[in-house]
LOKE-724957 format. One record per residue (C-alpha): residue number from 1; residue in one letter; x, y, z. Coordinates in steps of 0.5 Angstrom, whole numbers. Example, Ala and Ser with C-alpha at 12.3 -4.5 7.8 and 13.67 -1.06 7.14 Angstrom:
BEGIN
(1 a (25 -9 16))
(2 s (27 -2 14))
END
This chain:
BEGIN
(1 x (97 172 252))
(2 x (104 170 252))
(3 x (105 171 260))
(4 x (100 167 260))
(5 x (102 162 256))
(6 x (108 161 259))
(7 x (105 160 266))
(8 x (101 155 263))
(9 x (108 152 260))
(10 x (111 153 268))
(11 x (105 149 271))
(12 x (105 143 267))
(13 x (113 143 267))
(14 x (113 144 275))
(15 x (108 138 276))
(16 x (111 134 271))
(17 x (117 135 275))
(18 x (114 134 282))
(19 x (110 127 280))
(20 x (118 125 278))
(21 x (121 127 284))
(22 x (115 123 288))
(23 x (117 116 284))
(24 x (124 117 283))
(25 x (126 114 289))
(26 x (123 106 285))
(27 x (125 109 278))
(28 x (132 110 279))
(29 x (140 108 281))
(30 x (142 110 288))
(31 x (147 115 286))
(32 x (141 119 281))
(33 x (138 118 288))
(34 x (143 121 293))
(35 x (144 127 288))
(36 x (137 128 288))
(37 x (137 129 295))
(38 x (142 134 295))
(39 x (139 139 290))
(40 x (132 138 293))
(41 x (136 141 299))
(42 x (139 146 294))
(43 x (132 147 292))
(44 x (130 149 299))
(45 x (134 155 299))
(46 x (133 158 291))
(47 x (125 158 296))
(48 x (128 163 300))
(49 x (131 166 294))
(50 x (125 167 291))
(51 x (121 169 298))
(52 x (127 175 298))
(53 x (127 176 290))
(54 x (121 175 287))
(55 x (117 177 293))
(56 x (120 182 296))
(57 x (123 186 291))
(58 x (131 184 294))
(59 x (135 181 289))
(60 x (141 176 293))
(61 x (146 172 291))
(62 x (149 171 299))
(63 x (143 165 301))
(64 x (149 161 301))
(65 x (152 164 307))
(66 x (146 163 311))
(67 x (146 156 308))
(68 x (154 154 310))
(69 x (152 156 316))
(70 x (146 152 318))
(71 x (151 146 314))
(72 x (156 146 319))
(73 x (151 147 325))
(74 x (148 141 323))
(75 x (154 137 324))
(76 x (157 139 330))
(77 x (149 138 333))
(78 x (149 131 330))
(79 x (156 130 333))
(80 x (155 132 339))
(81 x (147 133 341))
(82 x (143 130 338))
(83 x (143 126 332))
(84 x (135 127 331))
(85 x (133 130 324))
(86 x (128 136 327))
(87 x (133 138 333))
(88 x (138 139 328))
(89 x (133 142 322))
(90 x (130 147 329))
(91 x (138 149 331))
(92 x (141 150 323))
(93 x (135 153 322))
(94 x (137 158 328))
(95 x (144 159 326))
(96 x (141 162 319))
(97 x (137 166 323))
(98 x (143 168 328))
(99 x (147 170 322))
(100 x (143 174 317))
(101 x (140 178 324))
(102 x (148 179 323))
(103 x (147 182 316))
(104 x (142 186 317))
(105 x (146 193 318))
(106 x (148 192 311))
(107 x (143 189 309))
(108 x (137 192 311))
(109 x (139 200 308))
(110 x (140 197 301))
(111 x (137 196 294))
(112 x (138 193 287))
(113 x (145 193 285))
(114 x (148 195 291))
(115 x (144 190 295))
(116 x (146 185 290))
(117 x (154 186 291))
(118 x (153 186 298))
(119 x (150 180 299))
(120 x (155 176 293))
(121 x (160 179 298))
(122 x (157 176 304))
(123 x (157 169 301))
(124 x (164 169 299))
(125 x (166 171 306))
(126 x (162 165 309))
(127 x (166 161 303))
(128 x (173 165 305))
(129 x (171 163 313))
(130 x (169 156 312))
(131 x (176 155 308))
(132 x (180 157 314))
(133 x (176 156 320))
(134 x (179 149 320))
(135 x (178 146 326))
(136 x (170 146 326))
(137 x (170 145 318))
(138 x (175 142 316))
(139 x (178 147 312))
(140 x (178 146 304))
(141 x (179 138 305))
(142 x (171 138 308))
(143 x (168 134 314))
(144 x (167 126 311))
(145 x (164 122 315))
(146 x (159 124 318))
(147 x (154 120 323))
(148 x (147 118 319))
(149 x (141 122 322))
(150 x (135 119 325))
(151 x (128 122 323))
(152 x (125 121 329))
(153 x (127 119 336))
(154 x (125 112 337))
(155 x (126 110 330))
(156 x (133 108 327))
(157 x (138 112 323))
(158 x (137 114 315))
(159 x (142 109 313))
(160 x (140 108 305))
(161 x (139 113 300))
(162 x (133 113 299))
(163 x (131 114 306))
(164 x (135 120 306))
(165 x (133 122 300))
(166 x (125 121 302))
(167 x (126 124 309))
(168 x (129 130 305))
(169 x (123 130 301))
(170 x (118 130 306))
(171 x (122 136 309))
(172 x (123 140 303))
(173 x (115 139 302))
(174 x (113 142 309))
(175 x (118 148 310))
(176 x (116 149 303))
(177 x (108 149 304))
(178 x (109 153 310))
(179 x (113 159 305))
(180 x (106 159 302))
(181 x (101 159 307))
(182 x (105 165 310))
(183 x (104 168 303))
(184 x (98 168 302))
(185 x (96 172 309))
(186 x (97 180 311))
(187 x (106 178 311))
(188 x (105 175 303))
(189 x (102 182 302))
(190 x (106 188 305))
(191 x (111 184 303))
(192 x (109 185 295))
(193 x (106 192 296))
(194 x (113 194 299))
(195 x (116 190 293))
(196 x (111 194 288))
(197 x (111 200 292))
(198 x (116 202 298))
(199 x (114 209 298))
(200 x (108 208 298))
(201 x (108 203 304))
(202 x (112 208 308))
(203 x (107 215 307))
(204 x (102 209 309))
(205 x (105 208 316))
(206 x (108 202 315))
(207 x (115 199 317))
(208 x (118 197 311))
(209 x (125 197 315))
(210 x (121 191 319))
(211 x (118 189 313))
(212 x (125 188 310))
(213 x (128 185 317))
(214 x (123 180 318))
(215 x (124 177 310))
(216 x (131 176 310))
(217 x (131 173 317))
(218 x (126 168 314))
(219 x (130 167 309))
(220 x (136 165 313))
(221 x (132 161 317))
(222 x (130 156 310))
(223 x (137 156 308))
(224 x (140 155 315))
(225 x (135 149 314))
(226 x (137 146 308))
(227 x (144 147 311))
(228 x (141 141 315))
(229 x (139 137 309))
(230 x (145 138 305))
(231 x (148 134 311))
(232 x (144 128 312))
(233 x (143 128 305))
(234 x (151 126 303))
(235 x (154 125 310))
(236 x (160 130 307))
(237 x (160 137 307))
(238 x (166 143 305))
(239 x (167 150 302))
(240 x (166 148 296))
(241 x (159 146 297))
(242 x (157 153 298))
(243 x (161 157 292))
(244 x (159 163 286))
(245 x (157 158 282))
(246 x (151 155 287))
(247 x (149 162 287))
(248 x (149 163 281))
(249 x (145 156 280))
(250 x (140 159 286))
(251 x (139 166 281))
(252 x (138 162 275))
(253 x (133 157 278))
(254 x (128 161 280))
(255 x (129 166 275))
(256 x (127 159 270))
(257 x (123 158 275))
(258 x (119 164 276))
(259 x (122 170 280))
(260 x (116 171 285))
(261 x (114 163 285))
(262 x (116 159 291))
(263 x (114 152 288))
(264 x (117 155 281))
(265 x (123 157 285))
(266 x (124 150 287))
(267 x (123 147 281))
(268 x (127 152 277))
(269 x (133 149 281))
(270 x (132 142 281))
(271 x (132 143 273))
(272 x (138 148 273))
(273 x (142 143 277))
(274 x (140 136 274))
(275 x (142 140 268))
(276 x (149 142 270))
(277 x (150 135 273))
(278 x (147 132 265))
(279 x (151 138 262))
(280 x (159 136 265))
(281 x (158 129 263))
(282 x (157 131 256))
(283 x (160 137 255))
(284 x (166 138 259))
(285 x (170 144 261))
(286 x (164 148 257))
(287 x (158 146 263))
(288 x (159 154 267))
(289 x (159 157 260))
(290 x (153 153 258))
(291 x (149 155 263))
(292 x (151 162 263))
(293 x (148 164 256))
(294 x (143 160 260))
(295 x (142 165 264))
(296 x (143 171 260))
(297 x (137 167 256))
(298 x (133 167 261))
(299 x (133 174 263))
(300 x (131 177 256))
(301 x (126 172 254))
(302 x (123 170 260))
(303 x (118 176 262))
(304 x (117 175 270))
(305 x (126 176 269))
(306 x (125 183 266))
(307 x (119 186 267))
(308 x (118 186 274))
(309 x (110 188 277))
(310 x (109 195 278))
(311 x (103 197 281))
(312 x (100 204 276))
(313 x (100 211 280))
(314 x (95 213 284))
(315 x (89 218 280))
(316 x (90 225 282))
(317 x (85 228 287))
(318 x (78 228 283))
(319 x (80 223 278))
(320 x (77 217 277))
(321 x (81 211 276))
(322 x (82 209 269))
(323 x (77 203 267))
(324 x (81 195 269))
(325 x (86 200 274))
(326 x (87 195 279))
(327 x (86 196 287))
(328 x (92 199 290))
(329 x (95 192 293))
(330 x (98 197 299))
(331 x (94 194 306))
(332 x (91 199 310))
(333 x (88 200 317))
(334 x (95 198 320))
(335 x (100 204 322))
(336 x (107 204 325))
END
């Protein structure tokens, strides 16, 4: 009752969330409007969060590695190729990929906390490598500047904040829509039979290493994406951009917004960051602090955060399973 109860809660806060990111363009200042782009584009990337946490049982902390990597790709794209928004999305998106394929010998073997460690270790060394690699990011002083991006050849730059930010809400909608519709076929299946029951998969021929390849690949692509948006959003990018403490948001906004939950996801990191932008005006200096007992909060009160999916053990042989039992989620009739 109670876990239904506090979907019902999400669901009506996520739609009224939604409703007022559709109007927001016409109903708030410039600046409010500009910010919203770039946490649309934060959002982005908590979906590949929720895909690896929530979906497929990997918890991470290292999405912006994937994300500063398709950031600053889209600006050497739109300074020197193209300054089309789709070849930039395409190219980004590809070095996120490329990226997390680079990870995946670190990646692929581990689970749980170690998984956690390492991924927070690889998002710091992107940070690390962003701050030194002067001559492609500018180093600690960033890349201002950056020329406006055109939605689609033949039509003229987006030269104000609102067009950015509805051309990063469109974006953001469709890649998103595209999670989903993937999720609900075979793929969101082995990914959630894996999460609930590895072994399991394993004894039944399945390619759970594949599986796990596959997942954070994917991931990095969306993050390598809003690496992309982040830059035609606020014509300006650095290392900081792309710090602990934006993983820690990213963590805590799907964790509010429901860890196996992609549209959740989205809207967790919208209000997690609208709240930490709200929460330095008021209180400042005590914002991080606020939003880590928030965080410690969300982790013991929400049941999604704490209380992960298991699937029951399987009856012994003979045993009938036990009444309201659900069928085993783990695909059959595909071997290795």
């Amino acid at each position: 009752m109670r876990d239904r109860a506090v979907r019902a809660l999400r669901g009506l806060v996520g739609a009224a969330v939604l409703a007022g990111l559709v109007v927001a363009p016409w109903a708030v200042d410039d600046y409010t409007v500009a910010l919203l782009a770039r946490t649309l584009a934060l959002g982005l990337v908590a979906v590949g969060v929720a895909l690896l946490t929530g979906v497929a049982g990997l918890p991470t902390l290292g999405q912006t590695a994937p994300y500063a990597a398709g950031a600053y790709t889209g600006v050497v794209v739109g300074g020197q190729l193209s300054d089309v928004g789709p070849v930039q999305l395409v190219v980004a998106a590809a070095a996120g990929a490329a990226l997390a394929v680079a990870t995946l010998p670190l990646v692929v073997p581990a689970r749980g906390v170690v998984l956690l460690m390492i991924t927070l270790a690889v998002g710091e060394l992107a940070v690390v490598l962003a701050g030194r690699w002067t001559a492609v990011t500018g180093g600690t002083d960033g890349l201002a500047g950056i020329a406006p991006t055109r939605p689609l050849w033949g039509l003229p730059p987006l030269a104000t904040d609102r067009a950015r930010y509805l051309y990063t809400l469109v974006v953001v909608a469709v890649l998103a829509g595209l999670v989903l519709l993937v999720l609900r076929t075979r793929v969101g299946l082995l990914l959630r039979a894996g999460r609930d029951d590895e072994a399991r998969l394993r004894a039944g021929g399945h390619r759970v290493s594949a599986h796990v390849a596959g997942v954070h690949v994917a991931a990095g692509a969306i993050a390598g994406a809003a690496g992309s948006l982040l830059v035609t959003a606020q014509q300006y990018v650095s290392p900081a951009d792309f710090g602990f403490d934006t993983s820690a948001l990213l963590l805590l906004g799907v964790v509010v917004g429901g860890t196996a939950s992609v549209g959740g996801a989205l809207v967790g990191a919208v209000l997690v960051v609208a709240a930490r932008d709200w929460l330095f005006g008021a209180l400042p200096g005590q914002a991080p602090l606020v939003l880590g007992l928030a965080f410690v909060a969300a982790a013991y009160l929400l049941p999604t955060a704490r209380r992960p999916r298991r699937r029951p053990a399987a009856p012994a042989p003979g045993e009938r399973p036990a009444a309201g039992t659900p069928r085993s989620t783990v695909p059959t009739g595909v071997g290795a």
